[in-house]
C-alpha positions in Angstrom: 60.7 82.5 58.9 58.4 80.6 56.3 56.5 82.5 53.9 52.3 82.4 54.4 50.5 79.6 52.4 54.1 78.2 50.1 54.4 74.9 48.9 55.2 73.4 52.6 52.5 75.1 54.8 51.5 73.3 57.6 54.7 70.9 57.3 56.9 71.3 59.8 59.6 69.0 58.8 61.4 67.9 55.7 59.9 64.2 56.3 56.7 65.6 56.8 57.0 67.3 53.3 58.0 63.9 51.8 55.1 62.4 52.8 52.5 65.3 51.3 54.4 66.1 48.3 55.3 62.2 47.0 52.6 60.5 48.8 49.2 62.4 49.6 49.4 65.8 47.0 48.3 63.9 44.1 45.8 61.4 45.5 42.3 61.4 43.8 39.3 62.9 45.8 36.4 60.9 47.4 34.2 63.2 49.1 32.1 60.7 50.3 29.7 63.2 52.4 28.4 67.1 51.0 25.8 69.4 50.8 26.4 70.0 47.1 23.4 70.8 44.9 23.2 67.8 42.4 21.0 69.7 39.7 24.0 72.3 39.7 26.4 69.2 38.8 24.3 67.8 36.3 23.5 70.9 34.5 27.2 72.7 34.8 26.2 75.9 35.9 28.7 78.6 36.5 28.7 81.3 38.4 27.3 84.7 37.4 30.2 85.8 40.1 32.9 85.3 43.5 30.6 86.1 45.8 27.6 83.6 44.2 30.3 80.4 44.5 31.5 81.5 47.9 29.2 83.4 49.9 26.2 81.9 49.0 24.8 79.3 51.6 28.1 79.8 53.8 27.0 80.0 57.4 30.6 79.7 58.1 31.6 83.3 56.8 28.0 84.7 57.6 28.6 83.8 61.9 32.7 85.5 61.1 31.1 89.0 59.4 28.6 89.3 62.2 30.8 88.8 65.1 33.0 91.2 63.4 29.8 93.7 63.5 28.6 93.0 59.8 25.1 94.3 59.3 22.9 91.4 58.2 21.9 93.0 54.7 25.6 92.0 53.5 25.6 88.3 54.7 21.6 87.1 54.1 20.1 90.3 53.0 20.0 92.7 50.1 23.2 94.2 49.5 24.5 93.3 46.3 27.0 90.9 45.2 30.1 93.2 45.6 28.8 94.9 48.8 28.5 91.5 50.3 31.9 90.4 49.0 33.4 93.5 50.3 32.5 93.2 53.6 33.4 89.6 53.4 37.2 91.4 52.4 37.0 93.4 55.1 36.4 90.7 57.4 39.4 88.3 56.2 41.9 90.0 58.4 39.9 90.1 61.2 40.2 85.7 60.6 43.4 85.2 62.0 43.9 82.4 63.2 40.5 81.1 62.3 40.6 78.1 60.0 38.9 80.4 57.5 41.6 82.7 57.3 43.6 79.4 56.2 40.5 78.2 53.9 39.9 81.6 52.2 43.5 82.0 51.1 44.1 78.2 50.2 41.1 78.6 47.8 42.3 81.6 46.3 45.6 79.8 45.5 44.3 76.6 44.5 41.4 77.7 42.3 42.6 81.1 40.8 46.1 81.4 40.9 45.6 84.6 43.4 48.2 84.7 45.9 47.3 88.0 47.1 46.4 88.8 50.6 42.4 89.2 50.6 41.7 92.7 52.7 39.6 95.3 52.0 42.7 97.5 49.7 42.8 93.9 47.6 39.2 93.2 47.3 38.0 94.6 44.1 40.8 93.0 41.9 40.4 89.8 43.3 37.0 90.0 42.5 37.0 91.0 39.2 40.1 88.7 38.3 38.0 85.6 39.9 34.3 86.3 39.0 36.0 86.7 35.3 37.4 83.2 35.3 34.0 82.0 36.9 32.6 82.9 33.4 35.0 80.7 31.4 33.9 76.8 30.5 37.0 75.7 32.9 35.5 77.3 36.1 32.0 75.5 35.6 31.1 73.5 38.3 32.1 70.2 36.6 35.3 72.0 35.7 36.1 72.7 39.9 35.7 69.4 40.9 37.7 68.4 38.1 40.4 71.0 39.0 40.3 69.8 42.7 40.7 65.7 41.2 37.3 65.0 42.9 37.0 61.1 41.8 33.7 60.7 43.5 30.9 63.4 45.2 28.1 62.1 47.4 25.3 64.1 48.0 23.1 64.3 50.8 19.5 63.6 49.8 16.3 63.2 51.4 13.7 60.0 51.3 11.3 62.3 49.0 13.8 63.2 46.7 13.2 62.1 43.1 17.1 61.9 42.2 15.9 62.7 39.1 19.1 65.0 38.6 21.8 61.6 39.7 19.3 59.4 37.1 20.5 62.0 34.1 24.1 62.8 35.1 24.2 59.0 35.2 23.5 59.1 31.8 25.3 61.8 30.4 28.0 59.3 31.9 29.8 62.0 34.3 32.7 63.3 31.8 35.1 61.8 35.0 33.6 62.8 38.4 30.9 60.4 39.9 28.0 61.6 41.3 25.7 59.2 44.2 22.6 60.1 46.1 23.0 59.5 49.9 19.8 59.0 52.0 18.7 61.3 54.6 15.4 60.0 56.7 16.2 62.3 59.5 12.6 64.1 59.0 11.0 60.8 59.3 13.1 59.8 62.8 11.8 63.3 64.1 8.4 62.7 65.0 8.2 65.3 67.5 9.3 68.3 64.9 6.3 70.4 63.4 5.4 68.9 59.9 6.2 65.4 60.5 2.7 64.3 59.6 2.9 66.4 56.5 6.1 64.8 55.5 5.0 61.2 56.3 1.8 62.1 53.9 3.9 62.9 50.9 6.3 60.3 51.7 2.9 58.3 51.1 1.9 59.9 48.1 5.2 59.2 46.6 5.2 55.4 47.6 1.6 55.2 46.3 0.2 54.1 49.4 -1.3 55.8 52.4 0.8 55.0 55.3 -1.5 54.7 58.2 1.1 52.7 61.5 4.6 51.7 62.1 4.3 48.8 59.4 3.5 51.1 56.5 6.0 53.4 57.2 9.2 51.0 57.5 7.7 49.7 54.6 7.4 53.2 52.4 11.1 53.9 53.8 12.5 50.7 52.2 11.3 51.2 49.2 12.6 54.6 48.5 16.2 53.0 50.3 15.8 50.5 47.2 14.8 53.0 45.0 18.0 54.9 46.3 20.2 51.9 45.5 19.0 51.4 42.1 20.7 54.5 41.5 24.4 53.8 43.1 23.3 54.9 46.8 25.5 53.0 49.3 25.6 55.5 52.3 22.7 57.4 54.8 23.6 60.0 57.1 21.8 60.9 59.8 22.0 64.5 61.4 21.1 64.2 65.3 21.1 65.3 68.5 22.5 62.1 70.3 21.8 58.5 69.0 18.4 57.1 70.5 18.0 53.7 71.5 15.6 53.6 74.5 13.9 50.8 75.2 11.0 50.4 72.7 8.2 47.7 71.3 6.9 47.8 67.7 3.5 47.4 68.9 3.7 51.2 71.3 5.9 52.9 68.3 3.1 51.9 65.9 0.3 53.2 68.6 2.7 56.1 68.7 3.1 56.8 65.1 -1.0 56.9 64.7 -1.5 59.2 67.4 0.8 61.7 65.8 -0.7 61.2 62.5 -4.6 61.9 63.7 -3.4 64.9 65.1 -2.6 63.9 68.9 0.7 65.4 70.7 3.3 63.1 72.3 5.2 62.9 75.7 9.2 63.3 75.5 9.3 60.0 76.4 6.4 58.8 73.6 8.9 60.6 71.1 12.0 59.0 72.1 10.4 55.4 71.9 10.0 56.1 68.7 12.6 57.5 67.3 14.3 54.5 69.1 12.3 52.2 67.7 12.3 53.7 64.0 15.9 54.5 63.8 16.7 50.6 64.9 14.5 49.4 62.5 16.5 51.6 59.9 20.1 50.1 61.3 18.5 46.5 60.0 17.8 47.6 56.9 21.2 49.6 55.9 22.8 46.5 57.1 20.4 44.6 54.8 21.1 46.5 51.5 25.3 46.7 52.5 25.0 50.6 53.1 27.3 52.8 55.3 25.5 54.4 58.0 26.9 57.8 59.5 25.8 59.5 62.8 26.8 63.2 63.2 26.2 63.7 66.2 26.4 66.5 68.9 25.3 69.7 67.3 22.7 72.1 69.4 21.2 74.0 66.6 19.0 77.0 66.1 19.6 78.7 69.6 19.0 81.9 68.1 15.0 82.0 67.7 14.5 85.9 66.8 17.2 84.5 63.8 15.5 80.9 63.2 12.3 82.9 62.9 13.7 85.7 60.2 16.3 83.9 57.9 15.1 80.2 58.8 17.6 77.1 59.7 21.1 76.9 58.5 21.9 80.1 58.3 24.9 80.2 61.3 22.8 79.9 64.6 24.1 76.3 65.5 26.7 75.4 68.1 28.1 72.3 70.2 25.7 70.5 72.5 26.6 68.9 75.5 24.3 65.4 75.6 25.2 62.6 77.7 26.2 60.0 74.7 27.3 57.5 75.3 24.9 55.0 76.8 23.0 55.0 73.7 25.1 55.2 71.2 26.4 51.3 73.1 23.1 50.8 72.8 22.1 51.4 69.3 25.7 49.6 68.0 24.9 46.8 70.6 21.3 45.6 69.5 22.4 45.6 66.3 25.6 44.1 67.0 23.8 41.2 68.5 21.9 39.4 66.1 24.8 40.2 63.2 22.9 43.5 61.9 25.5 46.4 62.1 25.9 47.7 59.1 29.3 49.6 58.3 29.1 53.1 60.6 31.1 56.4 60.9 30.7 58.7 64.1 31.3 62.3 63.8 31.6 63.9 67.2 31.1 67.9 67.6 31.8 68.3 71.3 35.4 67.2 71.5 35.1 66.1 75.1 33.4 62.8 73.6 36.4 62.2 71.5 37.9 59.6 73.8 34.2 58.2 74.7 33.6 57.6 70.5 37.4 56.3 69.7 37.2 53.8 72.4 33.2 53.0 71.7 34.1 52.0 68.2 36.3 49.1 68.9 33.6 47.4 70.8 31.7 46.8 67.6 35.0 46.1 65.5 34.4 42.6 64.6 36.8 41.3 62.3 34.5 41.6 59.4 35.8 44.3 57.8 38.8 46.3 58.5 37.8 49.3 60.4 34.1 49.1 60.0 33.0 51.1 62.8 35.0 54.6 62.6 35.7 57.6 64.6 34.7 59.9 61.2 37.4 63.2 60.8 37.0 66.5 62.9 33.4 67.7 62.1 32.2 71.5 61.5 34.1 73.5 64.4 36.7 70.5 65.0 37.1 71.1 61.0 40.7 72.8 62.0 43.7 71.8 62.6 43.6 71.4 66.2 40.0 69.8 65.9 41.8 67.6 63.0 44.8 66.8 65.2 42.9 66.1 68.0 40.4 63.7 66.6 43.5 61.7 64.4 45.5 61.7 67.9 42.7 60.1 69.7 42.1 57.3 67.2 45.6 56.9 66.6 45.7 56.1 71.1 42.9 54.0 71.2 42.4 52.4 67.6 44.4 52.2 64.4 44.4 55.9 62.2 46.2 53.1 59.4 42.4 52.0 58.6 40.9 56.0 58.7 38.7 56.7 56.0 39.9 60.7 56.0 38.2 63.0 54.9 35.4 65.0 53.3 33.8 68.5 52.8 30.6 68.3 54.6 30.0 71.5 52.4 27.7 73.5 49.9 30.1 75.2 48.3 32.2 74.2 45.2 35.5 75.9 46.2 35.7 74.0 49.7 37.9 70.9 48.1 41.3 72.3 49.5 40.3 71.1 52.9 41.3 68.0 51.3 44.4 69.5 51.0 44.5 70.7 54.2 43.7 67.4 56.2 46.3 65.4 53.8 49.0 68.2 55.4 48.2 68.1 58.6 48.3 64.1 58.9 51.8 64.1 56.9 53.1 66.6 59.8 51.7 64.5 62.3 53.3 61.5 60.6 56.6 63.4 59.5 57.0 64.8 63.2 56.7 61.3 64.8 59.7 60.1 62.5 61.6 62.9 63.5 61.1 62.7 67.2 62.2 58.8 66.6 58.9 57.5 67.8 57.7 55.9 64.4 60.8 54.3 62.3 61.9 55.9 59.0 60.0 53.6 56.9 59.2 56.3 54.3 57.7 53.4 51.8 55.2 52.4 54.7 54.0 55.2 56.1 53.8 56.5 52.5 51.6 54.0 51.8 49.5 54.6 55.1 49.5 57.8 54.5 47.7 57.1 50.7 45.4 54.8 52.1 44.2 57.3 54.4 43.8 60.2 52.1 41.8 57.9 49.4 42.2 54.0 49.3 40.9 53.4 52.0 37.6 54.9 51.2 37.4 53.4 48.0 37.9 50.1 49.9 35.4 51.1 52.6 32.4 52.3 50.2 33.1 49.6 47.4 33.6 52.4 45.1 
């Protein structure tokens, strides 16, 4: 029987532990999409404690406390720091089997040396043993993502946002990990969510124009995309629904755009013109400036409304949606496709009965171009797991080539999440190490060493021109 979390979790086989432990452990970290704060990176902040780096923001361990009948006051509310954290510890070992019972324990190895057990008997110790180290110039923030050999963070950052916090750390030079903006329009695709006329008025206000129809707007938008490039942006993400490309003319999303903007409400099928319309027009330019655009796609969020209305968006409340996608996201890639104007794209996929749909999808718009420039993107949010993982790398490994997989990232707010890293590089070297066992890949170790390298980080280096 193996011991919990040693040096060979997760691989099952003494090829597989070849691979991770001469091939993948001591690969450099691009986390090429996260939530991370960038004023936090810039100015080095540590935390006054565990529960502040861990708890704070993490919807993840907020919906696991409340389905194990956590009051609200210790996830969101005002408990203090060690209430929270305590009922966080009495939560763990109600995680089995949960990828965060996995996460919790990989971070409390990988971070602070603690390879104790977190429960409710261990949970002041580990506490006070952590929070002290939190307080020491190693455990800054810089000094995690140094600790976790984080190369290269990219933050996710909205049209509005001054990046005034990238412009300094860019100065200060970075003391080894690079910080980039990523652009986020989402709130200007959305024309059908409440403030969207409020947003488009600042977005004016910070352009120095008023934008008044479809023209001023794609207009306003390209200038804060080259304003995002001027400051080592080469990525936009895009949080939806589905993909929209309806059919659509420039003249009706411009009459749509000013109706909205004197105060007039649209049809579902007004909306969706637009956002078809805009979200085209953005495809041509990332393809223009030579950005990477992702799609995640498939998330049904806020379903909770008595929660939405009390503790606001992002708080745990989100789950898989079950849209129809792929029509338009052929679509969207096609028109693009057509006249030469696809830029680079990643698809995440939440509802893993699209997995097939997405990994044959991509190689439609694989060109010869670039090597994998459309990608099935690794197992998002609850497919971040190792059967979600497996899964997703089995599927592209059927129906496309897993050799020219750009990996993985954190999608996350918190500092300590950069052992998933870890945890995706052992999961592909088991996958890997198992099929040499089983005689269906040859015992090329070199090879599929190398493959296995290129997955976990030179491939995204190639990929993003980093």
């Amino acid at each position: 029987m193996k011991q919990f979390l040693d040096s060979n979790f997760l691989l099952q086989t003494k090829t597989a532990e070849k691979l991770y432990h001469d091939y993948a452990k001591e690969m450099p970290i691009i986390d090429y999409h996260n939530h991370l704060p960038p004023d936090q990176i810039l100015n080095d902040i540590k935390f006054d404690n565990l529960t502040h780096a861990w708890l704070a923001g993490d919807h993840y361990k907020w919906r696991a406390m409340r389905t194990n009948g956590v009051n609200e006051k210790y996830c969101t509310g005002s408990a203090s720091d060690y209430e929270k954290f305590e009922k966080w510890a009495e939560t763990v070992p109600y995680t089995m089997r949960n990828p965060l019972y996995h996460w919790t324990h990989l971070e409390l190895q990988r971070y602070f040396g603690i390879n104790t057990i977190l429960n409710s008997s261990s949970a002041k110790a580990i506490y006070e043993e952590a929070s002290a180290k939190l307080q020491t110039n190693e455990y800054s923030v810089q000094g995690l993502l140094k600790m976790a050999n984080a190369q290269i963070v990219c933050t996710t950052d909205d049209p509005l946002d001054s990046l005034e916090h990238h412009i300094a750390y860019h100065k200060t030079g970075g003391d080894g990990v690079q910080m980039y903006p990523a652009f986020r329009p989402d709130k200007f695709i959305l024309i059908d969510n409440d403030g969207f006329a409020g947003y488009v008025q600042k977005l004016g206000e910070i352009v120095g124009f008023e934008i008044k129809d479809y023209d001023g707007i794609k207009q306003a938008l390209r200038q804060r995309a080259d304003f995002f490039k001027a400051q080592g942006c080469r990525i936009c993400d895009h949080g939806l629904e589905q993909i929209y490309a309806a059919d659509f003319t420039e003249e009706n999303a411009d009459k749509i755009l000013k109706k909205v903007l004197s105060g007039g409400s649209l049809t579902a099928a007004e909306a969706l013109e637009y956002k078809s319309a805009i979200l085209h027009a953005l495809g041509v330019m990332y393809s223009e400036l030579g950005w990477v655009q992702q799609f995640h796609v498939g998330a049904l969020r806020n379903n909770n409304k008595r929660a939405l209305r009390e503790l606001g968006p992002d708080t745990g409340w989100d789950s898989i949606g079950d849209w129809n996608q792929a029509e338009a996201m052929s679509k969207y890639l096609g028109r693009l496709d057509e006249y030469d104007q696809l830029a680079k794209t990643i698809i995440y996929n939440l509802n893993p009965s699209d997995n097939y749909m997405i990994g044959t999808m991509i190689g439609n718009f694989n060109d010869g171009s670039a090597a994998g420039k459309v990608q099935f993107g690794s197992g998002w949010w609850f497919n971040d797991q190792k059967k979600g993982m497996e899964d997703q790398m089995d599927v592209l490994s059927n129906v496309g080539l897993i050799s020219r997989f750009v990996g993985m990232l954190t999608d996350s707010r918190s500092f300590l999440s950069f052992p998933r890293h870890e945890y995706f590089r052992r999961i592909l070297c088991n996958l890997l190490g198992n099929d040499i066992e089983n005689g269906e890949l040859p015992n090329d170790i070199a090879w599929i060493g190398k493959l296995v390298q290129d997955i976990s980080y030179n491939n995204t280096k190639e990929y993003f021109n980093f």
